[in-house]
N, C-alpha and C positions, 0 to 999 in steps of 0.2 A: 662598739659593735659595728661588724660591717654593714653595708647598705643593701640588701638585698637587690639583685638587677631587674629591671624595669623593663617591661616588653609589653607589644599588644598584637592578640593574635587574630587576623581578620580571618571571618566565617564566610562561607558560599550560602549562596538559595539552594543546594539541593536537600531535601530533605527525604530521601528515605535511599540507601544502599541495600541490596535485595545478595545475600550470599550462600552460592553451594545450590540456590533453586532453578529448574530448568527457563531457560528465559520465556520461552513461549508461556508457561504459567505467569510467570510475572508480570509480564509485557499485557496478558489478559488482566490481570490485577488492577493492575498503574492506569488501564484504559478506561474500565469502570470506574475508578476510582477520580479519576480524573476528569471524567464525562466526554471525552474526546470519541467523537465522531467522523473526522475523516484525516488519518493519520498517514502521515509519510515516510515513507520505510528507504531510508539510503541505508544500502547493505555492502557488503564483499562482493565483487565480483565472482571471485572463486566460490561465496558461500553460495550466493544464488545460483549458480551452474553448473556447480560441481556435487553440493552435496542438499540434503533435503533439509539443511536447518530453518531457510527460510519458510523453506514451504509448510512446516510447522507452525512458524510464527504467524504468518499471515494466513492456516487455519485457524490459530485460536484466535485471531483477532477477528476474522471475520468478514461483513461489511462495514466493518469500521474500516481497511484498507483503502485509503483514497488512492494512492499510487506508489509506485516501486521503483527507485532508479539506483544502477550502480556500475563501479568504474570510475572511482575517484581516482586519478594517479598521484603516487606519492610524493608528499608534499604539498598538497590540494594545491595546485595551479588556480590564480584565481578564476582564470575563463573556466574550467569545472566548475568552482562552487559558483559562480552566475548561471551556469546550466541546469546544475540541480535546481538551484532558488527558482529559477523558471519553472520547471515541473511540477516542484512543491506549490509554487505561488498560484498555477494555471489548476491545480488539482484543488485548491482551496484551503490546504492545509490548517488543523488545530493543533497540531501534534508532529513533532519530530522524532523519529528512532531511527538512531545508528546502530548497526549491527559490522561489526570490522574492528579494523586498528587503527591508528593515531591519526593517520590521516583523513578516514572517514569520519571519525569523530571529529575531529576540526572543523572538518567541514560541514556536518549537520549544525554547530555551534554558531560558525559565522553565517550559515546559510540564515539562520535566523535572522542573525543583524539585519541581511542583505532583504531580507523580502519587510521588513520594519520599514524600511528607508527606500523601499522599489527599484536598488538599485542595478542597474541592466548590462553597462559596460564594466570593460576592464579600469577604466580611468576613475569609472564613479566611486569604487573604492578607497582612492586615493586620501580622501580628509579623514579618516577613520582607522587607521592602525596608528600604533606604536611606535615613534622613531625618539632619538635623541639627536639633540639640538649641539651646536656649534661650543657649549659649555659642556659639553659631557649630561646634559639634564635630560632627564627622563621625561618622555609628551607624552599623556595617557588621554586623547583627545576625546571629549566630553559629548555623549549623544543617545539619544533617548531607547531607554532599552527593548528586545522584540518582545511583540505579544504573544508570539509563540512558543512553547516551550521543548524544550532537548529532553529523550531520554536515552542513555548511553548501553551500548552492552558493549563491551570491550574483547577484541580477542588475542590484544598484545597484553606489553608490559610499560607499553610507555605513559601510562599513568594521565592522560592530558584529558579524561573524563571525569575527574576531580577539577579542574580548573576552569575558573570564568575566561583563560587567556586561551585564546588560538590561534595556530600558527597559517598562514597561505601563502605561496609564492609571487611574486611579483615575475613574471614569466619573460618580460620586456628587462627587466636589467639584471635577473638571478639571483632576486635577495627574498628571505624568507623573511614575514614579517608580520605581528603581532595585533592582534584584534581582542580587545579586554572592555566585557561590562560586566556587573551582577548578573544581571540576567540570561549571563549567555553562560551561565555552568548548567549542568543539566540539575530537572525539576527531580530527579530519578536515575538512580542507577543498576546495571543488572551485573552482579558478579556472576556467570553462569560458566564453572571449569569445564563443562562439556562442549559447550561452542568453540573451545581452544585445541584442541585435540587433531583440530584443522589446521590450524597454524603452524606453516612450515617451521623445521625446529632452530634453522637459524635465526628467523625473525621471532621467534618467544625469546629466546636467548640472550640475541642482543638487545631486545628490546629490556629483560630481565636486568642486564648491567646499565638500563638509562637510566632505572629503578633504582639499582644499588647508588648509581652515580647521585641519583637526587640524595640519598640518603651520606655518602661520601660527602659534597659538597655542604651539609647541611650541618654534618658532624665539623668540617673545616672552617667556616663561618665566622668569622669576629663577629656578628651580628645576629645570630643565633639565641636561644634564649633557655631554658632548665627543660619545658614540654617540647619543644621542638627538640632538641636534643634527646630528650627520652624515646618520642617516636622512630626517631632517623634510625636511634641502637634498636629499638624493636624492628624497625623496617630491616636494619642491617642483615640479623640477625638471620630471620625468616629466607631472607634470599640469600644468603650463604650455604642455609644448609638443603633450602627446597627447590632451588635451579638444578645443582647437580644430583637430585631425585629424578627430578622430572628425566633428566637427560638421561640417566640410566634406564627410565621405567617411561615412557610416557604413555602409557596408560593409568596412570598413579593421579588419579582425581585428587585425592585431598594434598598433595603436593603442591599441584596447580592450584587449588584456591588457595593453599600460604604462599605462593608468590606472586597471585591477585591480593591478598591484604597486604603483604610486604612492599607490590605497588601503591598501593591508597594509601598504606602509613606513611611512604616516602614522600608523597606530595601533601601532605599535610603542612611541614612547616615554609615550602614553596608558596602553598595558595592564603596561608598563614600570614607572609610576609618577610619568611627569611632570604638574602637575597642568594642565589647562586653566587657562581666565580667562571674562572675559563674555562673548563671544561663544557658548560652549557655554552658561554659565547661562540668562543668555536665551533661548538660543534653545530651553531644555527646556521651558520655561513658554510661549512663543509655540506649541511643537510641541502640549502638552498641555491647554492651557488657551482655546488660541486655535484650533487646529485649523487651524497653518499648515504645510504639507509641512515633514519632514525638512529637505530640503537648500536649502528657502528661505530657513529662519532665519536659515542662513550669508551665502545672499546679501545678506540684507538688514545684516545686523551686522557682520560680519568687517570693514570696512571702516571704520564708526564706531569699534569698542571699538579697533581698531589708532592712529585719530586721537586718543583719547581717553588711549590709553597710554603716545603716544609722548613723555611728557615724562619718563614713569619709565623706559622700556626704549629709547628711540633706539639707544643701541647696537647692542640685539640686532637691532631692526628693519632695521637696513642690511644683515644676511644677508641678508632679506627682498627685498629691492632687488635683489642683488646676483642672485639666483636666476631674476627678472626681466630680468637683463640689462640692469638700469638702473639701477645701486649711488647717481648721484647722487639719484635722485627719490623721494619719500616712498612710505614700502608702503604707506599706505595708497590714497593717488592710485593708485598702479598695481594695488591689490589692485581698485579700481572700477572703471578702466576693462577690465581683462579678466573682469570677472564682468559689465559691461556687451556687451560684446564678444561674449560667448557668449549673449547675448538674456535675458539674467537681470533677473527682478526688482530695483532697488533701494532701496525703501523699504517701511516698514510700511504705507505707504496701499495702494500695488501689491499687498499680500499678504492685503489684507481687516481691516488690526490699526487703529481709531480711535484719534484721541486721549482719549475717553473711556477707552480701555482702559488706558492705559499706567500710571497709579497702582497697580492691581492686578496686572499685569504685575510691575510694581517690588519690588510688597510680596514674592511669590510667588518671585521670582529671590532674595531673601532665605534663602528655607530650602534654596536648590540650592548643594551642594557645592562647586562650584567658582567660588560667588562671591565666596567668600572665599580666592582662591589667583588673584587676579587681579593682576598685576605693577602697576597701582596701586590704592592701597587701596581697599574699597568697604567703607564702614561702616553706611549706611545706604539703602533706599530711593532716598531723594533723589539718592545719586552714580550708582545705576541709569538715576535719571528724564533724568539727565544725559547719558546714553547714548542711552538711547532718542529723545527730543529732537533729537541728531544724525541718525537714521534716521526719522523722519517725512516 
């Protein structure tokens, strides 16, 4: 009899996902509920100035409002999230709500760290992310988690409000780079499709293929495991057929909340412990170094690193197909034409990346974690350049 496979799936501290309810209801809920008294609201720039959602939220909350700061730019620069931490930390905060996309959610996540540990400069951050060492070994650098707690309302796809990991820039040398404890996933989350509706439709879009992407990558995986795989075809599944809804309709709310759960299924087996491959490497060094959107990356690579894999992992790749509803044709073909389909970018020239860039590019995806948990081997550089090459 064969051996059944062996996995273990790690769980987050967030415990309650709020879905389809309007956030301000919730956000009132989760504050009673929680006993929080002077809460700090990092929002959208655009939401707060352009449209009345906040001013919603912070009616129903009330004077529980300790303060309001926004204008996180993309890719939370560390000197933003120490400006936020400052606001939040001088307003006395018990309470975190991010109201945005991926990068203000990062940022309300590490601002927690950052006001745990009082720290003030750019440099203080320094002992506290994420790097890999001189052996390809992953540092997940060990520190006491914040008192504070996050609660998320999301208004992309990138999915980074399920996870204890968060990304900031390192602004002094262009590298984006990873900040992970328990306690830094949020205590709370708010699915709320109506806050989206604001979201330019580029960025729901691509942020939607970061989405598929995690679910791509997850289905690719030698290290993957029966539930994580179940999830990824669920998550697949959901954004294949409810992105290009939205795009036709976007006023189509229940669309939009299945490609809010098709995000949250796809980081399941991410925060789970399945590991990515290059598609995420790269695309952390494009996001941080290059200053190309979030959910571009994906567009642009998801397609290549799948071509490039498929001599190690075909097998797994025919899930991929199959999720497509078109089990004979290669995922990667079908992975281009519906990220084509959807007006997406697909190559690095589209996204501003030259070919002068890509050697640096290469060297840099080198120190990112998960380019060494790629289903085929990358040892050096060069099998990155080889990637990249394919997306020019």
């Amino acid at each position: 009899m064969a051996t059944p496979g062996q996995s273990t799936l790690l769980l987050t501290t967030t415990e309650r996902v709020h879905m389809g309810r309007p956030a301000a209801d919730a956000l009132a809920e989760e504050a009673e509920r929680l006993g929080a008294q002077r809460i700090f609201l990092l929002v959208s720039r655009t939401l707060n100035s352009e449209t009345e959602e906040i001013a919603r939220i912070r009616d129903s909350l009330g004077e529980r409002v300790a303060a309001v700061h926004d204008g996180i730019p993309p890719h939370a620069p560390r000197t933003s999230v120490l400006e936020a931490a400052a606001v939040a930390s001088e307003a006395g905060a018990d309470l975190i709500v991010t109201v945005g996309g991926g990068s203000v959610t990062d940022a309300g996540k590490i601002v927690s760290m950052v006001m745990k540990h009082e720290l003030k400069e750019h440099d203080d951050m320094e002992p506290f992310h994420v790097y890999v060492d001189d052996d390809g070994a992953v540092i997940k650098p060990q520190f006491d988690g914040p008192d504070v707690r996050v609660i998320c309302c999301p208004t992309t796809l990138s999915g980074g409000e399920f996870n204890p990991l968060a990304g900031a820039t390192d602004e002094k040398i262009g590298h984006k780079q990873g900040y992970e404890h328990p306690l830094m996933a949020p205590i709370s989350i708010v699915l709320d499709p109506a806050l989206t509706v604001h979201t330019p439709e580029w960025l729901w879009t691509s942020t939607g293929v970061r989405s598929l992407d995690h679910a791509l990558e997850t289905l690719g995986s030698l290290q993957s495991d029966y539930f994580s795989d179940g999830v990824a075809d669920s998550a697949l599944r959901l954004l294949v057929e409810a992105l290009p809804a939205v795009k036709a309709d976007p006023s189509d709310l229940d669309a939009r909340l299945r490609c809010q759960v098709g995000a949250w299924q796809s980081m399941v087996p991410i925060v789970g412990g399945v590991p990515m491959g290059a598609s995420h490497a790269i695309g952390h060094i494009l996001g941080g170094t290059c200053d190309v959107p979030h959910g571009y990356c994906s567009c642009v690579m998801a397609p290549a690193v799948l071509d490039f894999n498929r001599e190690a992992n075909e097998s797994r790749q025919h899930r991929i197909s199959q999720c497509f509803g078109q089990p004979d044709r290669p995922a990667g073909a079908l992975v281009d034409e519906f990220i084509s389909g959807l007006g997406m970018p697909r190559s690095l020239g589209e996204v501003g990346v030259g070919e002068d860039q890509l050697d640096h590019i290469a060297e840099y995806t080198m120190l990112d974690f998960w380019a060494r948990t790629n289903p085929r081997t990358i040892e050096t550089p060069a099998d990155v350049r080889k990637i990249l090459d394919m997306a020019v």
